[in-house]
Each structure stands twice: as C-alpha cells, then as structure tokens.
Short mmCIF file of the C-alpha atoms (twelve columns), coordinates in Angstrom:
data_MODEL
# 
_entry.id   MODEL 
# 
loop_
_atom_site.group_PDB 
_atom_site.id 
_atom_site.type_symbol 
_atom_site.label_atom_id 
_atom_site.label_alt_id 
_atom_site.label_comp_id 
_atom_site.label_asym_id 
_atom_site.label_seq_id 
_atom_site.Cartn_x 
_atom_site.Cartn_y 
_atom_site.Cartn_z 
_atom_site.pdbx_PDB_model_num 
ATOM 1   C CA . UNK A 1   119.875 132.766 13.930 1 
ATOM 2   C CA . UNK A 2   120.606 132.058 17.539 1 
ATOM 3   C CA . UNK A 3   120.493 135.141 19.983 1 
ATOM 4   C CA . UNK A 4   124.027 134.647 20.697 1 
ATOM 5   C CA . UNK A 5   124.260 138.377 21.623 1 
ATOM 6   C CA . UNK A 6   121.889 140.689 23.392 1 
ATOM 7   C CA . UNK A 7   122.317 143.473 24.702 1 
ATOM 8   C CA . UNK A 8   120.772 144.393 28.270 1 
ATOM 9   C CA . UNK A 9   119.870 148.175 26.673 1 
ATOM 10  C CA . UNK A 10  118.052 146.179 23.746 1 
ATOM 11  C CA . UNK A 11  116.163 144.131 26.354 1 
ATOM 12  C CA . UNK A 12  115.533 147.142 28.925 1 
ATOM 13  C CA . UNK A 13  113.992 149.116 25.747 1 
ATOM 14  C CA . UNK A 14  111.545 146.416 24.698 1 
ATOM 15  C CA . UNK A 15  110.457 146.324 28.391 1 
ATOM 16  C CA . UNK A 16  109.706 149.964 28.525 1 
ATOM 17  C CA . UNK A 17  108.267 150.167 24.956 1 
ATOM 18  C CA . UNK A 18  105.722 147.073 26.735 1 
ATOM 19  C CA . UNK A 19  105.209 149.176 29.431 1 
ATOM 20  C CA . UNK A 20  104.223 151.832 27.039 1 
ATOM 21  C CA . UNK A 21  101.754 149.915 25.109 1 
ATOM 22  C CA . UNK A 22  100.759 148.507 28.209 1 
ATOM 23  C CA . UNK A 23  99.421  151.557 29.491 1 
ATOM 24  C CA . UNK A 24  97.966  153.122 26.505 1 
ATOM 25  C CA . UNK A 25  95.840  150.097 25.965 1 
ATOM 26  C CA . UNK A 26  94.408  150.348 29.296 1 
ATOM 27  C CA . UNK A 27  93.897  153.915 29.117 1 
ATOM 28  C CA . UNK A 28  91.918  153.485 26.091 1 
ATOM 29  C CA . UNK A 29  89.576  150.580 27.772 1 
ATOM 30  C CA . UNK A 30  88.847  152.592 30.786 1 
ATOM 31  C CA . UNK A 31  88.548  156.359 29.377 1 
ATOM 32  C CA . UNK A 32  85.548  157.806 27.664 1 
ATOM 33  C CA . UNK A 33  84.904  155.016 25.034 1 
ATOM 34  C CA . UNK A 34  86.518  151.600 26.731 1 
ATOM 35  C CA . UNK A 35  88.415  150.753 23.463 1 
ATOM 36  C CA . UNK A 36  91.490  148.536 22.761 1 
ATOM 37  C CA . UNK A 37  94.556  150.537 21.179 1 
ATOM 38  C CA . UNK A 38  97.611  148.930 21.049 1 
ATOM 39  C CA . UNK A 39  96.556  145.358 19.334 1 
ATOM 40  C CA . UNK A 40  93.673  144.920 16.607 1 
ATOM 41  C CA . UNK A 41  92.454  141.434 17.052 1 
ATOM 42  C CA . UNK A 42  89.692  142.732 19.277 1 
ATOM 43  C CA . UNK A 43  88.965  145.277 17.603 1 
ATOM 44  C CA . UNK A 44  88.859  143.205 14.249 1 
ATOM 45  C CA . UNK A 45  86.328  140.971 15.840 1 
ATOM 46  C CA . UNK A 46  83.869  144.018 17.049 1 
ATOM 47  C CA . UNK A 47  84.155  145.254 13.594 1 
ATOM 48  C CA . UNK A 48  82.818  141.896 12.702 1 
ATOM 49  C CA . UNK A 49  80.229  142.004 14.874 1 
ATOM 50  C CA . UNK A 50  79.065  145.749 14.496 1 
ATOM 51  C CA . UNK A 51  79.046  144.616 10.293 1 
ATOM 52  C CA . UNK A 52  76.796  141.659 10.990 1 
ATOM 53  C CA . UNK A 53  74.198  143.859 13.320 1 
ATOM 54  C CA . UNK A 54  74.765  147.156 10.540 1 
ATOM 55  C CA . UNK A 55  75.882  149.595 13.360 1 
ATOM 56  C CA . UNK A 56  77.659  151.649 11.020 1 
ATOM 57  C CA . UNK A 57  78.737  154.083 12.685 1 
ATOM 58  C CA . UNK A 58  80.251  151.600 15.005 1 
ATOM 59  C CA . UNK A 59  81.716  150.268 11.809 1 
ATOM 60  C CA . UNK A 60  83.553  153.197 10.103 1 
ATOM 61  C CA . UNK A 61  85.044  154.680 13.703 1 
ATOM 62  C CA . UNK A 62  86.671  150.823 13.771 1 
ATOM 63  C CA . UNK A 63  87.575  151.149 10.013 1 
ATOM 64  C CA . UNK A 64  89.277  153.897 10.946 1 
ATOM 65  C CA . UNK A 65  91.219  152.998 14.048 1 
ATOM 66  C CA . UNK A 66  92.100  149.807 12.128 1 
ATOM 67  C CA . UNK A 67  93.379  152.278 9.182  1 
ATOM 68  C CA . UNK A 68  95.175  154.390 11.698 1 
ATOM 69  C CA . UNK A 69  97.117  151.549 13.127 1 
ATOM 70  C CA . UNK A 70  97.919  150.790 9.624  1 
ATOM 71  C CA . UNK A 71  99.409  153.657 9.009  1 
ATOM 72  C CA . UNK A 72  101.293 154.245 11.835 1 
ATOM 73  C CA . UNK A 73  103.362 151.214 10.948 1 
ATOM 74  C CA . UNK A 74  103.426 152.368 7.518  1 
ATOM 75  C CA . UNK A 75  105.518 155.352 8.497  1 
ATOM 76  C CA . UNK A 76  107.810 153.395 10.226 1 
ATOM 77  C CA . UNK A 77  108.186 151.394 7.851  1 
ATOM 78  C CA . UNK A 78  109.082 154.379 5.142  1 
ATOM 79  C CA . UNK A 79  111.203 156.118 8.238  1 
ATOM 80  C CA . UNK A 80  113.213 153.133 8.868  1 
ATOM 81  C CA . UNK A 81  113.135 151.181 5.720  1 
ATOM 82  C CA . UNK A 82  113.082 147.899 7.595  1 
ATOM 83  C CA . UNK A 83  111.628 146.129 10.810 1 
ATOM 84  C CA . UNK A 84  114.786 144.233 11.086 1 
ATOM 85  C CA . UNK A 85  116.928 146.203 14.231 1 
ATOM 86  C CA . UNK A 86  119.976 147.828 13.201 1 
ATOM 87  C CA . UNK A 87  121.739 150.180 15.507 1 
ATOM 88  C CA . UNK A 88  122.852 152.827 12.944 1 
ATOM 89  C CA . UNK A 89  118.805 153.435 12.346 1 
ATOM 90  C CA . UNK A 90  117.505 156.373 13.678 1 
ATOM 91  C CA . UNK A 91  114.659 155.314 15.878 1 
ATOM 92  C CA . UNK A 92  114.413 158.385 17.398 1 
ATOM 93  C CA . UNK A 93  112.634 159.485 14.844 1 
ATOM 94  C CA . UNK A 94  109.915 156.950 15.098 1 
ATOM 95  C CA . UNK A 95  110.044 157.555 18.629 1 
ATOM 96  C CA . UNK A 96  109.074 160.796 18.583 1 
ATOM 97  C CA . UNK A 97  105.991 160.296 16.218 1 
ATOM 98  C CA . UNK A 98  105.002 157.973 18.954 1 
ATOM 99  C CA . UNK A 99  105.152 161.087 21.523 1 
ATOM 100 C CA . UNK A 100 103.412 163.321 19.439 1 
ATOM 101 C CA . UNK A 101 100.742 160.852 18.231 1 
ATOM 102 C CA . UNK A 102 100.012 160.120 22.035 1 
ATOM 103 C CA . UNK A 103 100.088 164.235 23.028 1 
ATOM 104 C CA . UNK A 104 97.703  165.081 20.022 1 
ATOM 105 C CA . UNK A 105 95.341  161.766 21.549 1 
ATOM 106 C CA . UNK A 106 95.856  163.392 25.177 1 
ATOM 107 C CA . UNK A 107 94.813  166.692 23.567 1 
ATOM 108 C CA . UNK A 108 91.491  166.228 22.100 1 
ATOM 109 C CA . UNK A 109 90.148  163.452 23.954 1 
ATOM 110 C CA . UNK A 110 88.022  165.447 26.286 1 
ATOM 111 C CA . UNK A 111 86.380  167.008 23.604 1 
ATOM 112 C CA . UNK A 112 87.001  164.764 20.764 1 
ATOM 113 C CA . UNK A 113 87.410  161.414 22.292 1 
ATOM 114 C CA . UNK A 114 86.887  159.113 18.749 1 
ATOM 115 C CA . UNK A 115 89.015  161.376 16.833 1 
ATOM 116 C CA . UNK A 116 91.767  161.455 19.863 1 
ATOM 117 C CA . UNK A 117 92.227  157.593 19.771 1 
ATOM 118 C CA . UNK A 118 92.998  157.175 16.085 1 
ATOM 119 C CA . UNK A 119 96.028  159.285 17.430 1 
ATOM 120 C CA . UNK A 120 96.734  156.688 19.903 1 
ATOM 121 C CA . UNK A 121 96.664  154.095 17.624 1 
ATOM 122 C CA . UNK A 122 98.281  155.475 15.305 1 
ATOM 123 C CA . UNK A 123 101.138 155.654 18.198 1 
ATOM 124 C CA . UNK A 124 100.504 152.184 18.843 1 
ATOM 125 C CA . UNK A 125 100.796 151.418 15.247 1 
ATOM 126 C CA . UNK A 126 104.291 153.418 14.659 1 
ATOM 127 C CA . UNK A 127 106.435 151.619 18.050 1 
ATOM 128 C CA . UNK A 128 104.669 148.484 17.421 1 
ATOM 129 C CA . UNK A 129 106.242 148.088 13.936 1 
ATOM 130 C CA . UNK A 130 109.652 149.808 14.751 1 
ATOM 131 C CA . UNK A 131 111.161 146.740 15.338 1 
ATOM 132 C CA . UNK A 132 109.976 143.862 14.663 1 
ATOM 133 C CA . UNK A 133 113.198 141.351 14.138 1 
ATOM 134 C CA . UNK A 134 116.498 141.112 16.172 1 
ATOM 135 C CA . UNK A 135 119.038 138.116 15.121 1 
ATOM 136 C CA . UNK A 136 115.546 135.583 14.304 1 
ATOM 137 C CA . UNK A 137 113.672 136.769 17.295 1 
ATOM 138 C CA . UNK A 138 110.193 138.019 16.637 1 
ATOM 139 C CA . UNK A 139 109.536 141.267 19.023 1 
ATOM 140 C CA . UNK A 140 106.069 142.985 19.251 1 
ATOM 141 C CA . UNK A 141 106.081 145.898 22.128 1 
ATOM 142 C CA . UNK A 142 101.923 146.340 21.406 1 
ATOM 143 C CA . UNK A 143 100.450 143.184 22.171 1 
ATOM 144 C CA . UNK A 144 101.768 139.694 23.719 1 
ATOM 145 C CA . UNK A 145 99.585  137.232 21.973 1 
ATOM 146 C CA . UNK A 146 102.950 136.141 20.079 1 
ATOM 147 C CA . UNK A 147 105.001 136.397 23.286 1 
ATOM 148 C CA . UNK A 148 102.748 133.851 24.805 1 
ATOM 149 C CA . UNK A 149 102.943 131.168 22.119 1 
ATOM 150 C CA . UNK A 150 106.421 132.110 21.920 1 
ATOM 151 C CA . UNK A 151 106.998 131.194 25.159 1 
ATOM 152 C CA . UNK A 152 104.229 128.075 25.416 1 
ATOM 153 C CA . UNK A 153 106.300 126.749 22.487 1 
ATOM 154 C CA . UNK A 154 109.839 126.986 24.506 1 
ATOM 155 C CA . UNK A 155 107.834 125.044 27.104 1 
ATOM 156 C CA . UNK A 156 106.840 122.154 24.500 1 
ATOM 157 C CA . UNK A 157 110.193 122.048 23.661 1 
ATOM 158 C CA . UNK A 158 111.915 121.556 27.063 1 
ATOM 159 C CA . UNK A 159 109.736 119.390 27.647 1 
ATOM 160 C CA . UNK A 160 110.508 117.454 24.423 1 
ATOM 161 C CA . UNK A 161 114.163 117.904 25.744 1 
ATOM 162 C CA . UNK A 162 114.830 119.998 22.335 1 
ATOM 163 C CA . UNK A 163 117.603 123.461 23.306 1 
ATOM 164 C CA . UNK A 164 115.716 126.544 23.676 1 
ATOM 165 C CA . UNK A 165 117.312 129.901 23.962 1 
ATOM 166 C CA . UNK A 166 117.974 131.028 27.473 1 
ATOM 167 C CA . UNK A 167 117.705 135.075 25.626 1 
ATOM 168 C CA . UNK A 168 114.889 134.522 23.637 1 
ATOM 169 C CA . UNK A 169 112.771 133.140 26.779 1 
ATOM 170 C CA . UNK A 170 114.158 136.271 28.966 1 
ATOM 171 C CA . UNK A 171 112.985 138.632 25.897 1 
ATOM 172 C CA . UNK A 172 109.549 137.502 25.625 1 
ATOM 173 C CA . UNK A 173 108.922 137.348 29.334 1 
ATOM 174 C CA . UNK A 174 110.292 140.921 29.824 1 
ATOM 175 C CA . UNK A 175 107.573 142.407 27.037 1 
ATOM 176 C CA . UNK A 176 105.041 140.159 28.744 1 
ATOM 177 C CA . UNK A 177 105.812 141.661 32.503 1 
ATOM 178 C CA . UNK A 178 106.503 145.059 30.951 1 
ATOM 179 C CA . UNK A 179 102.780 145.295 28.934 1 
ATOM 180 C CA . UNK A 180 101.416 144.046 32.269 1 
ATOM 181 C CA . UNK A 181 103.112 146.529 34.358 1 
ATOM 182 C CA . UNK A 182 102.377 149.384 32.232 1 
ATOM 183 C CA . UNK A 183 98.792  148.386 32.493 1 
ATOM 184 C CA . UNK A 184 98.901  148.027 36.090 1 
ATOM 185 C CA . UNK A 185 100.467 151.528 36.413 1 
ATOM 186 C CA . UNK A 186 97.655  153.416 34.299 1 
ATOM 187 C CA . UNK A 187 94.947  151.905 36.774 1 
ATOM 188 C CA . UNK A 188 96.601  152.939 39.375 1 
ATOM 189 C CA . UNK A 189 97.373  156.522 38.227 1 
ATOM 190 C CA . UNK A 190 93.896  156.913 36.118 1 
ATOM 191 C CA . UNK A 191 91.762  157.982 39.228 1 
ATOM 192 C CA . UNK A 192 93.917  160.305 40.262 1 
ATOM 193 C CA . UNK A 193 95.356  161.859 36.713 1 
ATOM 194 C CA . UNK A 194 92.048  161.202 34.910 1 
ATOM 195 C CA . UNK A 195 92.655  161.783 31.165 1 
ATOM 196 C CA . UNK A 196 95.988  163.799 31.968 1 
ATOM 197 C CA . UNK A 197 97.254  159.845 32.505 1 
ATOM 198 C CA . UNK A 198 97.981  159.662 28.912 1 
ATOM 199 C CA . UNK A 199 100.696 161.814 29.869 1 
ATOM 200 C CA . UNK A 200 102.427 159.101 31.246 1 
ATOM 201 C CA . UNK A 201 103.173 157.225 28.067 1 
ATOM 202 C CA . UNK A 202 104.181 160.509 26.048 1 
ATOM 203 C CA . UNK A 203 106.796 161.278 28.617 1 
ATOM 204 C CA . UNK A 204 107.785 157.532 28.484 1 
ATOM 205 C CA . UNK A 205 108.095 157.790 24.743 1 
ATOM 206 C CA . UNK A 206 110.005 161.330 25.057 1 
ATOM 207 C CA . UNK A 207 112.457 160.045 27.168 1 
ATOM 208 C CA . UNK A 208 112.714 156.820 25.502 1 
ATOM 209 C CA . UNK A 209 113.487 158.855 22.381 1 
ATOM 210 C CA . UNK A 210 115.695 161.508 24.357 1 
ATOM 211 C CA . UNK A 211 117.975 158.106 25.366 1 
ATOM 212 C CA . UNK A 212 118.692 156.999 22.221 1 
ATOM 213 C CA . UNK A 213 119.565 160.236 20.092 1 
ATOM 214 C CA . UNK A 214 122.079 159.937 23.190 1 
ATOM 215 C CA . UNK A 215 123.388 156.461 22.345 1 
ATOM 216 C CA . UNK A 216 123.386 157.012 18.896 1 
ATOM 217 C CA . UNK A 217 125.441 160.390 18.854 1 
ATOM 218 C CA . UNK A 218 127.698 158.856 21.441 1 
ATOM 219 C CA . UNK A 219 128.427 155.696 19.314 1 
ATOM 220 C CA . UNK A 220 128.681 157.960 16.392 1 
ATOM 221 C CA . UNK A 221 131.530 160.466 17.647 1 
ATOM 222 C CA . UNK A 222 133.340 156.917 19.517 1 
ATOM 223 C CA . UNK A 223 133.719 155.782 15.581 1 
ATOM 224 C CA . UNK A 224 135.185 158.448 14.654 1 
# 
C-alpha cells in the first residue's frame, strides 16, 4: 500500500524514537561493559562466539539480554495487540515502559551494571516493536540495518527507472539521521554526565509519551 498519506507528527516521532535508540546503544558500548542494546545481531554473533570458546558466563548474561529484548517486544505486543500503527492505540502506554525500563537501567548500573542493561534492552525491545508497520512501510526505531537496504533498494530501483516513494525514502532516512544523531549526542554528553547520560533517553521517552496522551485525548474530545 502506497504511503499516500503521512503525517509530519508520524515522521517527527520515528526520528526521535531513532534518536532514542540511538543514544542508548551508544551508552551501552561506551559505559561499564561496552555492549550493544538496541539491535541483537551483534550480540547474536558474540553469543556465538562466547558458545564456541565455552565462556559461559559470557554466554548466559547474552542469553539473557537476548531474552530481555524478547520480552520487551512481547509486552508490546500484548499492550497493543498489533505492530501495525493505528492512532486510536494507546502508545503511551508502551512509552512509558520504555521510560521506566531505561530509569531502572540508569539506576543500578553503577552497582549492578549486567543486571541494569537487561533493563535497557528490555526498553529497546518494547519501542522497537511498538510499531512496526504504517500503510506497507516497514519502521524499526532500534536499529537501521533494514533502513539501509530499504533505502539501497530505492536506489536500484531509480536507477532501473522503476517509481519509488518520495515518503517512504524521507522515512527511512529520518530513522537513519535520527539513530545517528542520538548517538552523536550521548558521546558528546557522556564525559560530562557520565552514567547520569542515560537520563537523556528516559526524559526523551517521558516526553515522547507526555506528547501523545496529549494528541490522543485531544483527538478524542474533537470526536466527540
């Protein structure tokens, strides 16, 4: 289904989920253990690895941010009963699992910092699966690994001179700029905040969350 219709709120909140992601991710390479968060390719492959060498310790602390992602998607999955966007949702809900998740992480990382990232990607795991659909287009906030052959296949087919979907371009580049962005912020910020950088995201996600109980309850009392 083409993307005849979308929204510039729509686009501006994937960007600032990216941005989220973006600097969680990077938080969690450069803090106390230098491990991915948002995405769990990488962290498929070490488990791989850390299986092959019997580290297994190594092995059941990936298990279980693997598991954690899991089931962070799992809830939103029960919450919103479908990845497919629909305004009348309430994401909010979602949204703020996301905050806490990423407050409990910024909590007990200085003294628990394994346990504090299953938080985190549990965060990760919950916005990454919130939505994943919109009128045919695929959109993933946590990693851009399908935004790039997304957008390397929109290339292939201008240059085949097949149409390609002015939106669905703009869409994939804003995650792509917004998960770099967000990961150029938390460098910045991390020498100065330290762990207290994680912060950041959770009053992203708060406000993020705090913006659309507002839309929502607007649209709501304008249908009445």
């Amino acid at each position: 289904m083409p993307l005849q219709h979308l929204p510039i709120w729509i686009q501006l909140g994937a960007f600032m989920l990216a941005i989220n992601a973006g600097m969680v991710n990077v938080l969690g390479l450069i803090t106390t253990l230098h491990q991915t968060i948002s995405h769990m390719t990488g962290n498929a492959s070490l488990l791989a690895q850390a299986l092959a060498l019997q580290h297994f310790d190594v092995v059941i602390f990936l298990v279980l941010v693997i598991l954690s992602f899991v089931l962070g998607s799992s809830y939103s999955g029960y919450i919103l009963g479908s990845s497919h966007f629909e305004f009348g949702r309430r994401y909010g809900i979602p949204l703020s699992l996301v905050t806490l998740f990423i407050l409990l992480c910024w909590i007990f990382i200085p003294y628990h910092p394994h346990y504090a990232l299953l938080w985190a990607s549990a965060a990760m795991g919950v916005q990454n699966a919130m939505v994943s659909h919109y009128q045919g287009a695929i959109i993933r906030t946590t990693h851009v690994s399908g935004v790039l052959t997304d957008l390397g296949l929109a290339i292939g087919h201008l240059l085949k001179g097949l149409p390609v979907e002015k939106r669905r371009i703009m869409l994939h580049v804003l995650i792509l700029t917004g998960f770099i962005l967000g990961g150029i912020i938390a460098t910045l910020v991390y020498p100065y905040l330290q762990l207290n950088a994680f912060l950041l995201p959770a009053i992203l996600s708060f406000t993020l969350c705090v913006v659309y109980w507002w839309i929502y309850f607007q649209n709501s009392c304008a249908q009445k």
